[in-house]
ZAMARGU-4260 file (C-alpha; in steps of 0.2 Angstrom, whole numbers, plus 5000, padded with zeros to 4 digits):
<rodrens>
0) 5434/5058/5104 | 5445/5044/5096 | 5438/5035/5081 | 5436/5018/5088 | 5423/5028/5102
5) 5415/5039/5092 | 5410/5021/5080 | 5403/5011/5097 | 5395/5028/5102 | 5386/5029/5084
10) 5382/5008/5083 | 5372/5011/5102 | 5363/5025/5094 | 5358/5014/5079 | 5352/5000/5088
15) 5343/5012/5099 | 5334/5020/5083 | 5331/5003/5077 | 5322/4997/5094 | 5310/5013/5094
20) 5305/5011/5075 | 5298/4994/5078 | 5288/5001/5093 | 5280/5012/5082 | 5277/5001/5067
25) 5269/4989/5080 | 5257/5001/5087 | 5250/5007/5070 | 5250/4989/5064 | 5228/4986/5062
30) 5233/4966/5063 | 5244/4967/5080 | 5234/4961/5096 | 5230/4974/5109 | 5238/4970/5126
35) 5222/4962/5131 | 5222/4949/5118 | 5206/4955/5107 | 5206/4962/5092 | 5200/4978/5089
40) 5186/4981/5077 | 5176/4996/5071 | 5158/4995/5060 | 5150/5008/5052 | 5135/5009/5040
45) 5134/5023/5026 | 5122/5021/5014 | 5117/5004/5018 | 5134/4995/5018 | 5145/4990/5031
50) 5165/4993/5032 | 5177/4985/5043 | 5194/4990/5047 | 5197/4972/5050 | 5197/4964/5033
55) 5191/4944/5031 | 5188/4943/5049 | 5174/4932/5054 | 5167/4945/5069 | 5167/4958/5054
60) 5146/4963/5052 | 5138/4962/5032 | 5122/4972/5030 | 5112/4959/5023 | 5091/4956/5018
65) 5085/4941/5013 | 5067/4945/5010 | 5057/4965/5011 | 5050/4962/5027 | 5064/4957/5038
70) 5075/4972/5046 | 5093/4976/5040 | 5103/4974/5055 | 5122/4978/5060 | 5130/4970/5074
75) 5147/4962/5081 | 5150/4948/5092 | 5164/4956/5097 | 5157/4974/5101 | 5142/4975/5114
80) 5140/4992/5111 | 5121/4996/5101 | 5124/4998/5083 | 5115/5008/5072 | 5099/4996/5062
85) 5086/5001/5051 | 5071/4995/5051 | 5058/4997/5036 | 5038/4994/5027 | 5031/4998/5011
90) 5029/5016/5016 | 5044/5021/5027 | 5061/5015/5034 | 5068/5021/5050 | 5083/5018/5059
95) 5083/5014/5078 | 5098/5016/5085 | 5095/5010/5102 | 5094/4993/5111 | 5076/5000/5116
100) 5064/4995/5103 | 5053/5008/5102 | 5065/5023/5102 | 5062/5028/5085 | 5075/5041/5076
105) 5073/5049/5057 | 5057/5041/5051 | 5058/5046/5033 | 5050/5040/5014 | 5060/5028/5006
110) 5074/5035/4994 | 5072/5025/4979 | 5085/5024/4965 | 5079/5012/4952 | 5068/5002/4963
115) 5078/5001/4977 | 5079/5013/4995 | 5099/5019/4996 | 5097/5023/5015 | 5090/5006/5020
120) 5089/4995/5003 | 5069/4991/5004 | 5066/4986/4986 | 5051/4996/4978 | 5037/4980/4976
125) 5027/4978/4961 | 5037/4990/4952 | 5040/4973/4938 | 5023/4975/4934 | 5018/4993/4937
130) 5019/5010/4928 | 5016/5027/4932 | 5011/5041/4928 | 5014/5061/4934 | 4998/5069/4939
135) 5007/5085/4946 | 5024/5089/4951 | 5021/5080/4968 | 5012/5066/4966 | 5011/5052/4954
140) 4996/5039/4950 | 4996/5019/4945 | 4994/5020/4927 | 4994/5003/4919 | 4999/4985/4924
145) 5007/4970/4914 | 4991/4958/4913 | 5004/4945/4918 | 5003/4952/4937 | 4995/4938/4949
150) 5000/4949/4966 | 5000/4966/4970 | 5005/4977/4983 | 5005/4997/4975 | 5018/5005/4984
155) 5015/5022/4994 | 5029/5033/4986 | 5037/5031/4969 | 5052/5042/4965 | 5050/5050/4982
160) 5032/5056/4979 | 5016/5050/4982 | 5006/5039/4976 | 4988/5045/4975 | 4977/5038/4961
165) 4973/5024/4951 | 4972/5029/4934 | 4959/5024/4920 | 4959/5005/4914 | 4976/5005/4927
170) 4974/4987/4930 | 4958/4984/4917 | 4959/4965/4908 | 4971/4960/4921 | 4963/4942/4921
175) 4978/4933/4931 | 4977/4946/4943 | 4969/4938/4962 | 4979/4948/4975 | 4982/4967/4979
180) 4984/4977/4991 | 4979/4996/4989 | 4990/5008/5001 | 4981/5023/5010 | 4990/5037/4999
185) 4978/5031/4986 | 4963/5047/4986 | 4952/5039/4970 | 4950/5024/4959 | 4948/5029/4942
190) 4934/5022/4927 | 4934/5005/4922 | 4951/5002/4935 | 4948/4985/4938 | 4937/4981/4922
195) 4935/4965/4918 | 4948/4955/4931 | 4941/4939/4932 | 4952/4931/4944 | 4948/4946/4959
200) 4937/4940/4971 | 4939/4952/4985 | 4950/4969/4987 | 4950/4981/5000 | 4946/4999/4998
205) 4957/5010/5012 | 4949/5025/5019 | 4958/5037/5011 | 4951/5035/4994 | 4935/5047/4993
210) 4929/5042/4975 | 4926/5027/4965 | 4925/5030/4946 | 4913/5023/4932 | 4915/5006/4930
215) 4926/5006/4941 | 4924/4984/4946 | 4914/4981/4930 | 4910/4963/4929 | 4922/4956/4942
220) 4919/4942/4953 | 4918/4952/4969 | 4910/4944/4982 | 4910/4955/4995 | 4917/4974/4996
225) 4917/4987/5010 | 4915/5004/5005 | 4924/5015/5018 | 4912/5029/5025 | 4926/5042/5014
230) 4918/5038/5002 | 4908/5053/4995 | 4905/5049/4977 | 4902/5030/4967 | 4902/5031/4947
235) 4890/5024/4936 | 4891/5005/4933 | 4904/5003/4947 | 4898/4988/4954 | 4887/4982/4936
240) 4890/4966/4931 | 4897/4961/4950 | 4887/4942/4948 | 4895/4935/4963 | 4891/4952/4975
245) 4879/4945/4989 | 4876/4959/5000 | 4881/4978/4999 | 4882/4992/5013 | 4879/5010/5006
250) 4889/5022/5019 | 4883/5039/5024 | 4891/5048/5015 | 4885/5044/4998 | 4871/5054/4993
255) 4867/5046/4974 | 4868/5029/4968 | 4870/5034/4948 | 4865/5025/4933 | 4867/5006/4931
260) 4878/5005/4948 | 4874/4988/4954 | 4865/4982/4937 | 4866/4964/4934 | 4873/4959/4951
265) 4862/4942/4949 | 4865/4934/4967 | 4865/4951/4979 | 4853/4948/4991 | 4854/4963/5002
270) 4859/4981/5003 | 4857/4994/5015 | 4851/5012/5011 | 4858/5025/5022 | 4846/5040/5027
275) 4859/5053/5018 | 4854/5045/5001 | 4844/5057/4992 | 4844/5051/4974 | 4844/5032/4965
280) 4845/5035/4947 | 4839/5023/4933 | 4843/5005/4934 | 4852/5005/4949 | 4848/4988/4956
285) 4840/4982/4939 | 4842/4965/4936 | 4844/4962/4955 | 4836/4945/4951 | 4841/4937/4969
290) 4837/4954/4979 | 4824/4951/4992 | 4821/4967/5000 | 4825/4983/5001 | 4821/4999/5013
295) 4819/5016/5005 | 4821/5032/5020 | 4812/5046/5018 | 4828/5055/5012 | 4828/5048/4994
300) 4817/5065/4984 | 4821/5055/4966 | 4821/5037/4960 | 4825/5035/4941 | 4815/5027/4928
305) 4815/5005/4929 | 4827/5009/4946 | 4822/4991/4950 | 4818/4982/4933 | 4819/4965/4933
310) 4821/4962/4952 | 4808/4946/4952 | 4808/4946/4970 | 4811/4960/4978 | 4799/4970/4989
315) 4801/4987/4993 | 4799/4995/5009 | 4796/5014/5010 | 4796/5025/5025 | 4784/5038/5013
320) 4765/5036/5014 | 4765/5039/4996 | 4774/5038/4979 | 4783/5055/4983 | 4781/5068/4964
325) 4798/5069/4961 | 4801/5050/4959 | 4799/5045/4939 | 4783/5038/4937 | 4794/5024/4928
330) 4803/5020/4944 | 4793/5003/4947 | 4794/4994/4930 | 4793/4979/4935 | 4777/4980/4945
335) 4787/4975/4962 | 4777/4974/4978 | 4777/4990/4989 | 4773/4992/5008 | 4770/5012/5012
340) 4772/5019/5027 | 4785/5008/5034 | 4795/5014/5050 | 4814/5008/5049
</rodrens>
């Protein structure tokens, strides 16, 4: 081949070479339009955060949560295809993954690291104000709270256990204190818990917690409490000191109301006595100054010495004929009118 041929055969070759390059440097070009004129984009969620192989663009999704009870959601205006979205409480995050609303998929504990979930980024509540404490290799317990607290929700797991108890004096002296919530983990409230918290007017015991501790609501100004029936066990002085209590509703599964329980609760006016009770230790209701009544079952074998001292205007009602051998012969200091015989 002459030299002038062989240079136009080599200059087509080039400027064929050059013309399939730029083919495939546009087709792998994440910027260049598609043939239909959108722009292709692709989310993805790990770990709560969203990527984009579409940097800046305003169809891009952002993982975002302004508050701890509003979902984390991943969408795009541009993509109708469901995305992936977790969904969270205080106890668990989930992630539903459908555009059903109650197709649930991987309802797990939050994974905390430093007060925060990595799968779904719930952020651990309270934890400014609360510390714990390890009470075996599976659970932990609240074990005190700054006295600066005003609200407070005890979360159900901390560092992916269980939190089952409230400690001794946990929240004791917390005077600013007038809001918490107590989750169902918790299995037992600890002596003198809520000593002394002045600003607690009402709290809510779940029915998971099966005992109440001595002095456990020592002179709060509770004016009402439920005590859920799983309950099996009330300390001594729990309630004492209670002078805002009004009325009271033993459930049937406590069997002894111990020393000084409701002493000194000054404006309680009622209380009911369930037939499993069989013991009412000393002072119970002494000082019970507003009490008007109160029905005694033939299940109680043993009242305590000055049971009701100081109840000025109560009259007690008993379903026994006669002052039964076993009760103190102390148990009516105060000389209180007593009706025997009574059928309840």
């Amino acid at each position: 081949m002459k030299q002038k041929e062989w240079g136009n055969f080599m200059k087509k070759q080039n400027i064929l070479f050059v013309f399939v390059l730029g083919l495939l440097l546009s087709s792998c070009n994440p910027y260049s339009p598609s043939s239909s004129g959108s722009t292709n984009s692709i989310t993805t969620i790990t770990n709560n955060e969203t990527t984009s192989n579409q940097p800046n663009s305003s169809n891009s999704s952002i993982l975002l949560s302004t508050s701890n009870d509003q979902p984390l959601t991943s969408s795009s205006t541009t993509d109708n295809t469901p995305k992936e979205r977790y969904i969270y409480d205080g106890y668990y995050h989930w992630k539903n993954s459908s555009e059903v609303e109650d197709k649930i998929e991987n309802y797990n504990p939050h994974n905390y690291v430093e007060g925060k979930c990595v799968d779904c980024g719930y952020i651990e509540v309270s934890n400014k104000y609360l510390t714990f404490e390890a009470v075996d290799e599976e659970t932990y317990g609240v074990k005190y709270c700054d006295v600066e607290a005003i609200e407070i929700t005890i979360p159900y797991f901390y560092e992916n256990k269980e939190v089952i108890t409230i400690l001794e004096e946990a929240f004791n002296r917390c005077g600013s204190l007038t809001y918490i919530v107590i989750p169902s983990s918790i299995v037992s409230i600890g002596n003198w818990a809520f000593e002394f918290c002045k600003s607690l007017t009402s709290i809510v015991i779940p029915s998971s917690v099966t005992s109440i501790g001595d002095n456990a609501f020592y002179f709060m100004p509770l004016t009402s409490i439920e005590i859920p029936n799983s309950v099996t066990s009330i300390g001594e002085s729990a309630f004492n000191g209670c002078t805002s209590l009004t009325n009271i509703k033993i459930p049937n599964s406590i069997t002894i109301i111990k020393n000084c329980t409701f002493n000194r609760c000054i404006s309680l006016t009622s209380i009911e006595i369930p037939n499993s009770l069989t013991t009412i230790e000393w002072s119970a209701f002494g000082g019970c100054k507003s009490l008007k009544s109160i029905k005694i079952p033939n299940s109680v074998l043993s009242i305590g010495a000055g049971a009701f001292s100081l109840c000025s205007s109560l009259t007690i009602y008993c379903e026994a004929k006669s002052k039964p051998s076993s009760w103190s012969y102390r148990w009516n200091l105060s000389n209180c009118p007593v009706r025997w015989g009574c059928k309840f």
